[in-house]
Structures are given as structure tokens and as C-alpha cells.
C-alpha positions in Angstrom: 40.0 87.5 -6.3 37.6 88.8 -3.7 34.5 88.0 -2.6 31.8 90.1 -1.5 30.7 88.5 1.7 28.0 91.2 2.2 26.7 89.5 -0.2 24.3 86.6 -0.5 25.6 83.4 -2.6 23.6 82.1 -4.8 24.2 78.2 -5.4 23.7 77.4 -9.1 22.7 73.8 -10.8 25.2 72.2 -12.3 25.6 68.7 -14.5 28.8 67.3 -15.2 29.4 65.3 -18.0 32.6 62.9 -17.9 33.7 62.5 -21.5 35.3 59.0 -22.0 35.8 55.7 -23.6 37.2 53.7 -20.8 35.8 55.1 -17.3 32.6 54.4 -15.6 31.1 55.3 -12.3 33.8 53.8 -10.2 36.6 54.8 -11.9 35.9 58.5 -12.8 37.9 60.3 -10.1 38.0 63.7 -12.4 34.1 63.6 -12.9 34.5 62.7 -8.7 37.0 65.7 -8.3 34.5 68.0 -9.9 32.0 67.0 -8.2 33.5 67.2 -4.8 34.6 70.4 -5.7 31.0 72.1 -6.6 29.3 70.7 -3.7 31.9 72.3 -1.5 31.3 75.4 -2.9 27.5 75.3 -2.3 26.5 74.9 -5.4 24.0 71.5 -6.7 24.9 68.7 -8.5 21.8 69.0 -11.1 23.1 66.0 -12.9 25.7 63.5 -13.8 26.8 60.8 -16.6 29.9 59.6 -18.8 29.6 59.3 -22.4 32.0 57.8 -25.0 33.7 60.5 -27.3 31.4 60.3 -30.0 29.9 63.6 -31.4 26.1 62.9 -31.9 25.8 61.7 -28.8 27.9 64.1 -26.9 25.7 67.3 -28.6 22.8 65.4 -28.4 23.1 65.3 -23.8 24.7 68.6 -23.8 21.0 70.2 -25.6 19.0 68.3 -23.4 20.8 70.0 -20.6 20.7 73.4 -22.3 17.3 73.0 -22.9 16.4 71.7 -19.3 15.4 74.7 -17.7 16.7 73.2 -14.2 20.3 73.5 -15.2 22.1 76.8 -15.3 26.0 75.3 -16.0 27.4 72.2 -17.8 30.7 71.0 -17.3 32.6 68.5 -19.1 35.8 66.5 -18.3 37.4 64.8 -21.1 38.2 64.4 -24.5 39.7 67.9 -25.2 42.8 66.4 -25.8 44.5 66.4 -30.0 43.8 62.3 -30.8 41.2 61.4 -33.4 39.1 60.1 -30.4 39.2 63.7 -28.5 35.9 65.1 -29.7 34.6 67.1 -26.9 35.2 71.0 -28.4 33.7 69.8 -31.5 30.6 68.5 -29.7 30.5 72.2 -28.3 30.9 74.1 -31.1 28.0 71.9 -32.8 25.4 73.7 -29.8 27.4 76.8 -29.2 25.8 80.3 -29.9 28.6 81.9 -27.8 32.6 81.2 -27.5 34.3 82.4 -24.4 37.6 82.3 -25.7 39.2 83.6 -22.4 38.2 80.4 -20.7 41.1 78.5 -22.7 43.7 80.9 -22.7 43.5 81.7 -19.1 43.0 77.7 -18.5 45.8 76.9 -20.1 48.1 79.8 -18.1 47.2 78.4 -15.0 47.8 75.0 -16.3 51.3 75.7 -17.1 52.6 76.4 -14.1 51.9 72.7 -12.8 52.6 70.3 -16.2 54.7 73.6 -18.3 54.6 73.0 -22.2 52.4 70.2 -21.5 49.7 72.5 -21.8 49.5 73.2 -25.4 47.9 70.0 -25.6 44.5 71.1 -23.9 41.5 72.2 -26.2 39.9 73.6 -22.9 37.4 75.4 -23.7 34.0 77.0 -23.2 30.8 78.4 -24.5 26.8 79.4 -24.2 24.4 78.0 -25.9 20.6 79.1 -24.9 21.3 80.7 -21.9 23.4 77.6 -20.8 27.1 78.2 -19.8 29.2 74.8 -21.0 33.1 74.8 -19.7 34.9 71.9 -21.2 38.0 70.4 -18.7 40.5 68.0 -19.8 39.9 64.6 -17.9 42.7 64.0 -15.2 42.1 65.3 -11.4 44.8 68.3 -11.9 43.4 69.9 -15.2 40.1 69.6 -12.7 41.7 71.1 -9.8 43.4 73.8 -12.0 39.9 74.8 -14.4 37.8 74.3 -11.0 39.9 75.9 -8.0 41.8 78.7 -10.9 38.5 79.9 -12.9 35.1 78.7 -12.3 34.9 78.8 -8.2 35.1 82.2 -8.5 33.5 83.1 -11.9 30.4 80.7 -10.3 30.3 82.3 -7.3 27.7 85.2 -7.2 29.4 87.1 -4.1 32.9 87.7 -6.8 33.8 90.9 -7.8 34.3 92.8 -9.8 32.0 90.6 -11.7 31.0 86.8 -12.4 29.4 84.4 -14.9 26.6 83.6 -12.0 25.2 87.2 -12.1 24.9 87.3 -16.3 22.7 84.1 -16.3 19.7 85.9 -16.1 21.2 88.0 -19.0 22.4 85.8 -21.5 19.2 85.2 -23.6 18.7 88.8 -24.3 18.3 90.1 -27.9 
């Protein structure tokens, strides 16, 4: 999609939040992947942590970050999947105000053409919640690559046109 180089970029603050019950710091090469992948692009790593799929304490991080005034974009990695223990679009539907349904479906699209059928496994989805945009990743490097590289470097990217998520952030607490 093109970019608007006329234009300025604006880099935005985002956290990333690893969703799992096995990795930490050293193992977490999606949370890695993402991160890699945002700092490339110019935008700030605001902040970073891996929780176990648990509900409470998923919702409970993602409001402090909605509510920190410092942080304009979450995203998660992990537990999207369909076991009991993937809990990650129920977390976000406990904070949400706003689905963004389209975040899935095209997800998913783009996700097919690497892993095929595989797909209809990923809850990918995404959501505001006070002003906050929240995209939720399944955990491996590829749904990473595919969620980061397909959708959000361009949607976060100010200079993208026809239109963006970056420009609306200023918007999305209107009434």
C-alpha cells in the first residue's frame, strides 16, 4: 500500500505483551520478532512483559496500559489459539469498548497463504478500549511476521494512505 513520503512519520508507543505459560525472556522469539519489527519501523517500544493465560491478570496489564497515557498501541502474542488455556480474546473483550472485526478476517487471509486451512485456528483479533488500540497475534514468529509485516506496519505508519489507525488516535475518545 503506499506511503506518503511527503509526509512526516510519526513513531507511536507501543507495549507488547507475550501471552504464555511456558516462555520467558530468553525464549520469547515472537515477543522478540515483534519487537524487532516495531523498532525498525521507527516506532518505540513503550513497554514489554509475558503473562500466563489467565484472564484477571491478562485484563488487569492490558488497563494499566490503556489507562497509561504514555502508550498509544498494545500488542499481544499468544494464547489466541481454541484450547481451554487460550484466553487471550476473552481477556480483550473484558476491556474492549470497540471490535475491529476486519483485523481477524484480513489476519487470517494473509495467514493462509503461508500455513492454508491452518488458519481457522487463530482467534486474531483486535480492539479499542479508551482510546487504546489492542491487536492480539497468535504466538509463533510467522503469525508475527504475517499480523506485523501484512497489517499493522502500514495501518501504524502515519505517512499510509489512503488512511491509517496512527492518524485516528487523536480521534478515538470522541463522543
Amino acid at each position: 500500500m503506499p506511503i506518503d513520503e511527503s509526509l512526516p512519520f510519526r513513531p507511536l508507543n507501543i507495549a507488547v505483551l507475550t501471552v504464555s505459560d511456558t516462555r520467558d525472556a530468553a525464549s520469547d522469539r515472537s515477543g522478540d520478532t515483534l519487537v524487532e519489527r516495531l523498532i525498525g519501523a521507527g516506532h518505540r517500544l513503550a513497554a514489554r512483559i509475558i503473562i500466563r493465560d489467565e484472564v484477571p491478570a491478562l485484563a488487569a496489564q492490558l488497563n494499566a496500559w490503556i489507562d497509561d497515557q504514555a502508550i498509544d498501541v498494545i500488542i499481544t502474542t499468544g494464547g489466541t489459539g481454541v484450547t481451554g488455556r487460550d484466553v487471550t480474546p476473552e481477556a480483550l473483550d473484558a476491556v474492549m469498548e470497540k471490535p475491529i472485526p476486519g483485523f481477524g478476517e484480513l489476519f487470517r487471509w494473509l495467514s493462509f497463504q503461508s500455513i492454508g486451512t491452518s488458519t481457522i485456528q487463530s482467534r486474531a483479533c483486535a480492539g479499542v478500549a479508551r482510546g487504546t488500540y489492542i491487536f492480539c497475534l497468535p504466538g509463533s514468529t510467522g503469525a508475527v511476521k504475517d499480523g506485523w509485516d501484512g497489517i499493522l506496519a502500514s495501518q501504524l505508519d502515519s505517512r499510509h494512505r489512503p488512511c491509517n489507525f496512527a492518524d485516528l488516535i487523536p480521534r478515538l475518545q470522541e463522543r
